[in-house]
C-alpha positions as CSV (number, residue, x, y, z in Angstrom):
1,X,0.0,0.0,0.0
2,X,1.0,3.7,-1.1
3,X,2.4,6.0,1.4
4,X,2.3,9.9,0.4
5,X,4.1,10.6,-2.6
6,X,4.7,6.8,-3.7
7,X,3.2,4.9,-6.7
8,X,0.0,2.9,-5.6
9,X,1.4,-0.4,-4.6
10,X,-0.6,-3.8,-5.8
11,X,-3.8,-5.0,-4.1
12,X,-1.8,-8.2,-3.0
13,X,-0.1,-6.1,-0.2
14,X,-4.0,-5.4,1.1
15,X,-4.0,-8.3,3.5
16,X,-0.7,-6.7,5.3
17,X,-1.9,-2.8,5.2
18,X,-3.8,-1.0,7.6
19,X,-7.5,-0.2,6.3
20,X,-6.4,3.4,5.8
21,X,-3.5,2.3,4.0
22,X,-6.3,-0.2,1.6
23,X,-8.3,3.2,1.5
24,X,-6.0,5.3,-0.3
25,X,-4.8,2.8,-2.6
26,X,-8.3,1.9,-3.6
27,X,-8.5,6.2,-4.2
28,X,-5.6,6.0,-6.6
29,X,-6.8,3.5,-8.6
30,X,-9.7,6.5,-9.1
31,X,-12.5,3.7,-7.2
32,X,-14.6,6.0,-4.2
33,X,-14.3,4.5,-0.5
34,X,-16.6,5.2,2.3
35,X,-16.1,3.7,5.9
36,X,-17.7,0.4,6.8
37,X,-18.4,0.0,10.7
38,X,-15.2,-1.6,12.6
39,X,-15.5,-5.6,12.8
40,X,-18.3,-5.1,9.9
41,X,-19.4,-5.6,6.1
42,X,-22.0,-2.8,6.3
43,X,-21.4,1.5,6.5
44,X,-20.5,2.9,9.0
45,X,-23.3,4.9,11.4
46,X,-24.5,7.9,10.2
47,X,-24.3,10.8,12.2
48,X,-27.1,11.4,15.1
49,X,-28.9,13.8,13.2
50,X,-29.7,12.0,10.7
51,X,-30.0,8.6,12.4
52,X,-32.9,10.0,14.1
53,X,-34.6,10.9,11.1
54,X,-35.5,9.6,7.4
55,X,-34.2,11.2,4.6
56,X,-33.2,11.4,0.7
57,X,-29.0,11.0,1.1
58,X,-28.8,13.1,-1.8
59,X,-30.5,16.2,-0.3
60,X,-28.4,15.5,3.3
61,X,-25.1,17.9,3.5
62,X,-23.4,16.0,5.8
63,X,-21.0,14.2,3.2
64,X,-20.8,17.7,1.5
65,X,-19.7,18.7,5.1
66,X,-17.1,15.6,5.2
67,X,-19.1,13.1,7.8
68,X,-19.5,9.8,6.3
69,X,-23.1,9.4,6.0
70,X,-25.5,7.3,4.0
71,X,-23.0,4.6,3.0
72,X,-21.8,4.6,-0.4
73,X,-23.5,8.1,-1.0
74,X,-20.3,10.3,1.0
75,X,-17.7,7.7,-1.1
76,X,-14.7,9.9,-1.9
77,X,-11.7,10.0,-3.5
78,X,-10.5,12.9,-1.6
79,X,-7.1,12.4,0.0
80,X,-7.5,14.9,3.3
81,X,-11.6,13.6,3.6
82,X,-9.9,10.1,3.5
83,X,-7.1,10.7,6.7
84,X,-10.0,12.3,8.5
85,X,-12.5,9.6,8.6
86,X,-9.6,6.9,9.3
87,X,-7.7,8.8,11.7
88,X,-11.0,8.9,13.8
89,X,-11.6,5.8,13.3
90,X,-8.0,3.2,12.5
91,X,-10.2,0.0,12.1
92,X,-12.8,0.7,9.9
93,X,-13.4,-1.6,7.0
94,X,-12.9,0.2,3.3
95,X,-16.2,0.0,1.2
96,X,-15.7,1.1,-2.6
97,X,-18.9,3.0,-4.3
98,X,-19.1,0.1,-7.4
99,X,-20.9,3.1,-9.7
100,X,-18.6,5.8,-9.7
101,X,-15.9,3.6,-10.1
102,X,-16.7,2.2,-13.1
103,X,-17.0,-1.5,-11.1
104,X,-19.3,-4.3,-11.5
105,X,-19.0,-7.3,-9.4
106,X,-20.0,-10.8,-9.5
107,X,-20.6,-11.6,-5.9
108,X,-20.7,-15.2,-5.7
109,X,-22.4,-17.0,-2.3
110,X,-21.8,-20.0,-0.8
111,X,-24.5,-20.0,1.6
112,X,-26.2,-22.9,2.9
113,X,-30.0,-22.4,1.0
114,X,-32.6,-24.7,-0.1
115,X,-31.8,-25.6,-3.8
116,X,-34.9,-23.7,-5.5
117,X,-37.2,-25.3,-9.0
118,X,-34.3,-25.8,-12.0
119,X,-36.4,-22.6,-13.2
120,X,-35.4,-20.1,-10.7
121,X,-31.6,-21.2,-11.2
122,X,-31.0,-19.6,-14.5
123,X,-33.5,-16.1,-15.1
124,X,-34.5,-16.6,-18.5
125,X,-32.8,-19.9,-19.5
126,X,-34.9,-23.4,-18.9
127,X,-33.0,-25.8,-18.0
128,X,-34.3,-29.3,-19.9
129,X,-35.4,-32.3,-17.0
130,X,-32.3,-34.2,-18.9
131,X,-29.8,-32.1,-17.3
132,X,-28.7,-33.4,-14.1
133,X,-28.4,-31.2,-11.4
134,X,-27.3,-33.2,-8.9
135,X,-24.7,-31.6,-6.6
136,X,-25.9,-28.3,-7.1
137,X,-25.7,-26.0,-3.9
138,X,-24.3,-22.6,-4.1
139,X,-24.1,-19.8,-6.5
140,X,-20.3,-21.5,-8.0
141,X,-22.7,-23.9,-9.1
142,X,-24.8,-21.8,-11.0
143,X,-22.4,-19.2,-12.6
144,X,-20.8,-22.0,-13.4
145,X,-23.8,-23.7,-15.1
146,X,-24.4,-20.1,-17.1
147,X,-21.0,-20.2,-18.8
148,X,-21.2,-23.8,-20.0
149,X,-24.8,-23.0,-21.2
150,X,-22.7,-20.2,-23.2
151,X,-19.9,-21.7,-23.7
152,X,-17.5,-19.5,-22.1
153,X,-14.9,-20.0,-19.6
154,X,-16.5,-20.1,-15.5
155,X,-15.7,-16.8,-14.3
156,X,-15.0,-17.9,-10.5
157,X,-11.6,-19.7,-12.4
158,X,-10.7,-16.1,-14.1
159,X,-7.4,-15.4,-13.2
160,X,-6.9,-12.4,-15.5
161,X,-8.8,-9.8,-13.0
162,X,-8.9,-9.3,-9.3
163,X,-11.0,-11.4,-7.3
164,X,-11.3,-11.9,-3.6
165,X,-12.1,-14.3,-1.4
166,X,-14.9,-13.7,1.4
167,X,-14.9,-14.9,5.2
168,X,-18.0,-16.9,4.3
169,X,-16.6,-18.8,1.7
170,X,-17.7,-16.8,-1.6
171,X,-16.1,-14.7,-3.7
172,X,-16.2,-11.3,-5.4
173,X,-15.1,-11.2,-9.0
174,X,-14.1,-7.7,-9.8
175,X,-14.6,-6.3,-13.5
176,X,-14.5,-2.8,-14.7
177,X,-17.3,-1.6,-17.1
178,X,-15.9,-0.4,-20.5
179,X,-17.8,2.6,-21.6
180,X,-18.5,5.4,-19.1
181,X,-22.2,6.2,-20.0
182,X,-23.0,2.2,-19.3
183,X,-24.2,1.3,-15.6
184,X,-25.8,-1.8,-15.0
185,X,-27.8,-1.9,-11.5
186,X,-27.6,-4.3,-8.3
187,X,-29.3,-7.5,-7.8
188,X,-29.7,-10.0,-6.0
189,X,-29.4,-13.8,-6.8
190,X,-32.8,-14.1,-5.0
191,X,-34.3,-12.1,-6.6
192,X,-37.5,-13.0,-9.1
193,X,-37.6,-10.1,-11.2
194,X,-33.7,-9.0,-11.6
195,X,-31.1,-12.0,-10.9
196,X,-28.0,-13.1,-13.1
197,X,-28.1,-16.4,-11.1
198,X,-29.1,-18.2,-8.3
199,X,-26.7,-17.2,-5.2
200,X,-24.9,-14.9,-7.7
201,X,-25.7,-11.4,-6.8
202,X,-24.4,-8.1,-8.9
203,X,-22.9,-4.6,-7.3
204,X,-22.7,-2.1,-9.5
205,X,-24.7,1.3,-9.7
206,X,-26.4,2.0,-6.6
207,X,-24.4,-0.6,-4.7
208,X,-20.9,-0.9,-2.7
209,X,-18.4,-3.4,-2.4
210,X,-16.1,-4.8,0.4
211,X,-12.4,-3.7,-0.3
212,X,-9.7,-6.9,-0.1
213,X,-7.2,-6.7,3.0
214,X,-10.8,-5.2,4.8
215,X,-11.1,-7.2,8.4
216,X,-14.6,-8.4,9.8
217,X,-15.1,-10.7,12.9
218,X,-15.7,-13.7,10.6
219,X,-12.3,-12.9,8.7
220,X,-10.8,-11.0,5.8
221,X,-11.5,-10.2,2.3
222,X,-8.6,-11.7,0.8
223,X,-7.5,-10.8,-3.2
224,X,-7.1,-14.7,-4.6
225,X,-5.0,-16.1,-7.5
226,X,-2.2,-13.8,-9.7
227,X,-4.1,-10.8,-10.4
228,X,-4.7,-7.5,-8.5
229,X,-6.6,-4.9,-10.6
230,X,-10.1,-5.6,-12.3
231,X,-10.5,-6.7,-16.5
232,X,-12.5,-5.2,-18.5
233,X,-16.1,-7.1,-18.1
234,X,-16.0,-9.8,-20.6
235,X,-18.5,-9.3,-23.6
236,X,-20.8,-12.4,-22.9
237,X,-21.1,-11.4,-19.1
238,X,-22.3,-7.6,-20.4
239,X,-24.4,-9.7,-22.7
240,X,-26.1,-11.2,-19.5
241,X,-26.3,-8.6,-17.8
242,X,-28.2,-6.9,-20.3
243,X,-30.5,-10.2,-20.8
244,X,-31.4,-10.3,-17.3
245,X,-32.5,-6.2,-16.9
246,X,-29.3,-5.1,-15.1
247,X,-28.4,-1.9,-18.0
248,X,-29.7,1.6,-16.5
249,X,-31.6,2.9,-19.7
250,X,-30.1,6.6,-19.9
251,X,-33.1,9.2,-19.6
252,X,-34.9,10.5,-22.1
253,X,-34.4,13.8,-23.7
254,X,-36.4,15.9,-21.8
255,X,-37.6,19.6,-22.5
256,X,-36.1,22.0,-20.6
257,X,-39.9,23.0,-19.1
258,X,-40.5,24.9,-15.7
259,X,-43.7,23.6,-15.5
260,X,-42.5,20.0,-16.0
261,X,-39.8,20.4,-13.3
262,X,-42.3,21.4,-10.8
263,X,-44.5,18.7,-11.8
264,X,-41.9,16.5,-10.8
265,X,-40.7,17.8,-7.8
266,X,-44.2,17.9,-6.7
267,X,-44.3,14.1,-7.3
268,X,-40.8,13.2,-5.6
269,X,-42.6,15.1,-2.5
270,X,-45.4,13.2,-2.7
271,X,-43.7,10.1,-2.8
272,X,-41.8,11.1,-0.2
273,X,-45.5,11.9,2.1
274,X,-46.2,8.0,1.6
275,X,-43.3,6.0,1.8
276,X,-41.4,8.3,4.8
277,X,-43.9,6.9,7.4
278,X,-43.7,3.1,6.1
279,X,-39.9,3.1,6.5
280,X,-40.3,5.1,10.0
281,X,-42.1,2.5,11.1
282,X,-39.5,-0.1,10.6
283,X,-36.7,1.9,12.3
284,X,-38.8,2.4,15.1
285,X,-38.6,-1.9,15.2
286,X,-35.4,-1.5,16.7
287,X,-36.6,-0.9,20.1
288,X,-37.6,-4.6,21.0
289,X,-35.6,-7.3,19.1
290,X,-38.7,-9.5,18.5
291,X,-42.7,-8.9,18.4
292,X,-42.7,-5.5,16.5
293,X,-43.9,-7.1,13.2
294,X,-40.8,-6.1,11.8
295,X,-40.9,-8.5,8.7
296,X,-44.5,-7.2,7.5
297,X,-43.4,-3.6,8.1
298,X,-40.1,-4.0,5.8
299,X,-42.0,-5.8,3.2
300,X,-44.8,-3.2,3.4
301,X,-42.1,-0.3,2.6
302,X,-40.2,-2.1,0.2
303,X,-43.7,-3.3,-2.1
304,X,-44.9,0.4,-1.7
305,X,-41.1,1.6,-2.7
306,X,-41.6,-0.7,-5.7
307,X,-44.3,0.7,-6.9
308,X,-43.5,4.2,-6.7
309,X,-39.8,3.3,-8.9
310,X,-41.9,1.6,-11.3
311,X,-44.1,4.9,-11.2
312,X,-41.2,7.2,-12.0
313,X,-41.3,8.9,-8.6
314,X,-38.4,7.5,-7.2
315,X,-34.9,5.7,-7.9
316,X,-34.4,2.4,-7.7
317,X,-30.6,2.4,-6.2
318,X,-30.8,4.9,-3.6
319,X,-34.4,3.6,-1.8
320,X,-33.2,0.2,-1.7
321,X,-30.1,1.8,0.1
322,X,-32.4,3.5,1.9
323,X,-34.4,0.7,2.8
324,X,-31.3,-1.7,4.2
325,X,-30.5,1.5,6.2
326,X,-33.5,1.3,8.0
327,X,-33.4,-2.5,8.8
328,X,-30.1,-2.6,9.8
329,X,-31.0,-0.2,11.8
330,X,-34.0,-2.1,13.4
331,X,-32.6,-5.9,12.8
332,X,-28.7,-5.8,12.2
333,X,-27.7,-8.9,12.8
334,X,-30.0,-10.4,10.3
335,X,-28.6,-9.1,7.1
336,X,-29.0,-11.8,4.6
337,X,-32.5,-12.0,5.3
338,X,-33.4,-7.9,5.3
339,X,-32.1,-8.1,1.9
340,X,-34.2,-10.8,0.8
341,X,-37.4,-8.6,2.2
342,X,-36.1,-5.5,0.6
343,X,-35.7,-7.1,-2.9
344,X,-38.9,-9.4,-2.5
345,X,-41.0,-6.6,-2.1
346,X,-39.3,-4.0,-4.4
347,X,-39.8,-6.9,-7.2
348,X,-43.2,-7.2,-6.1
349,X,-44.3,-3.8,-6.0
350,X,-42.6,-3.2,-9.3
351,X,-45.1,-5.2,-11.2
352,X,-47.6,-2.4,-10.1
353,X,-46.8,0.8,-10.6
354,X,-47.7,3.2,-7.9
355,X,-49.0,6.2,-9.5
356,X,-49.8,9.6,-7.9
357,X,-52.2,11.2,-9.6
358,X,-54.0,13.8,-7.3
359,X,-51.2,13.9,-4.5
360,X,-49.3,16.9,-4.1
């Protein structure tokens, strides 16, 4: 790892560096990194000010202001923001903003899960009774299983980028994205609407992703195999991607209309009126750990949430951030399964648009 004034130093010396150290070379490399809480995979808190209330991260001024709040949203590349949030705090973990740094990453599980119908393996591809499945039982399986039914090489094996090893036993496979203007959104493997592949979940736009050399109580993200810098996403992966819904259409043209702008302000604020009491209600879960209705609460905000993306009213990244915010908040030892709500219902509530008409 760099120290002031040297040439970044290779990812392999993350496992030996000091998370500040990881932090600034993961800066160099031009990749925005945000604090994750000591011991942890997930942000660190936000400040009390806005813990103690709901709010849309990009109208907050605290990362304008340097504090490192709303995850992924305060991710900097800033040298002096970068010594400030690490001198406060020498053991945080280093979590890299996947959009702004041009990343998408195959983030392969190797959970222990029931092995769901050969029809949810694959999104889009059946899979004929004649193939035998047997064995089958995490997302290496499945990825796997994707590049022979494309006849490409298993990206888990792909020793010509950077890919780390996780303390559970998965592993991230770290690509860069080749043209600027392309994003490609999060999923999760779980996920019935948006999935690459069972156990296979995606961070990219709206996303972050763990940093090798970052420590957690269950171990440390360690960079695996010869290479330390991520390859340009393969072609047939992009390919995928597209297939399976990840690509961010860009907007459309829009004229530059007063009128219009209001109109949709108006509608961001209405939004706003419905879901900001759904998702107070599941941070207010937090003060018991059990008998709040917690799980109907979160699935309540998330289907709503879906419904007003699907509308137009909000963005898909930022409320799902939004949404794990608030259940880590309420439930944080159950992260796995908060995500599973949140994506449930957003998929859900996708299917039916939640449209406005009347609310101001």
């Amino acid at each position: 790892m760099p120290c002031p004034g040297q040439t970044p130093a290779p990812a392999s010396q993350a496992r030996q560096a000091t998370p500040h150290a990881v932090a600034r070379w993961c800066a160099l490399q031009g990749w925005p990194v945000h604090p994750l809480a000591p011991g942890r995979k997930t942000p660190a808190a936000n400040c009390p000010a806005c813990r103690d209330r709901s709010h849309d991260p990009r109208s907050c001024p605290c990362p304008a202001e340097g504090r490192a709040c709303h995850g992924f949203h305060a991710a900097t590349t800033d040298r002096e923001r970068i010594d400030a949030w690490w001198g406060q705090s020498p053991s945080a973990g280093v979590g890299v903003a996947c959009g702004p740094a041009g990343l998408v990453v195959i983030d392969v599980d190797a959970h222990p899960a029931p092995v769901p119908d050969r029809s949810r393996l694959l999104p889009g591809i059946p899979i004929h009774e004649t193939v035998d499945l047997a064995g089958l039982a995490s997302g290496f399986d499945t990825l796997a299983l994707l590049a022979a039914f494309r006849g490409q090489p298993d990206p888990t094996r792909d020793e010509g980028t950077l890919r780390v090893r996780t303390p559970s036993g998965g592993l991230h496979i770290w690509y860069r994205v080749g043209a600027p203007d392309t994003r490609f959104r999060c999923s999760t493997g779980s996920s019935p609407k948006v999935a690459l592949a069972w156990q296979v979940d995606v961070r990219a736009h709206g996303g972050y992703i763990v940093a090798p050399g970052t420590r957690t109580a269950r171990g440390t993200y360690e960079a695996e195999g010869p290479a330390r810098t991520p390859a340009p996403l393969p072609a047939w992966l992009h390919a995928e991607l597209v297939r399976t819904g990840h690509l961010i259409a860009p907007p459309a043209p829009r004229p530059p209309s007063g009128v219009l702008a209001a109109r949709r302000r108006g509608r961001g604020t209405a939004a706003r009126r419905v879901l900001t009491p759904l998702v107070e209600e599941v941070v207010r879960c937090g003060t018991a750990p059990e008998g709040t209705g917690f799980t109907e609460k979160l699935n309540r905000a998330a289907y709503t949430a879906g419904g007003l993306v699907a509308a137009g009213h909000l963005e898909h990244g930022e409320i799902r951030e939004e949404l794990l915010a608030a259940a880590h908040r309420a439930r944080p030892w159950q992260e796995r399964r908060n995500e599973k709500i949140i994506d449930d219902g957003l998929a859900a509530g996708g299917a039916r648009p939640f449209h406005l008409e009347g609310r101001t």
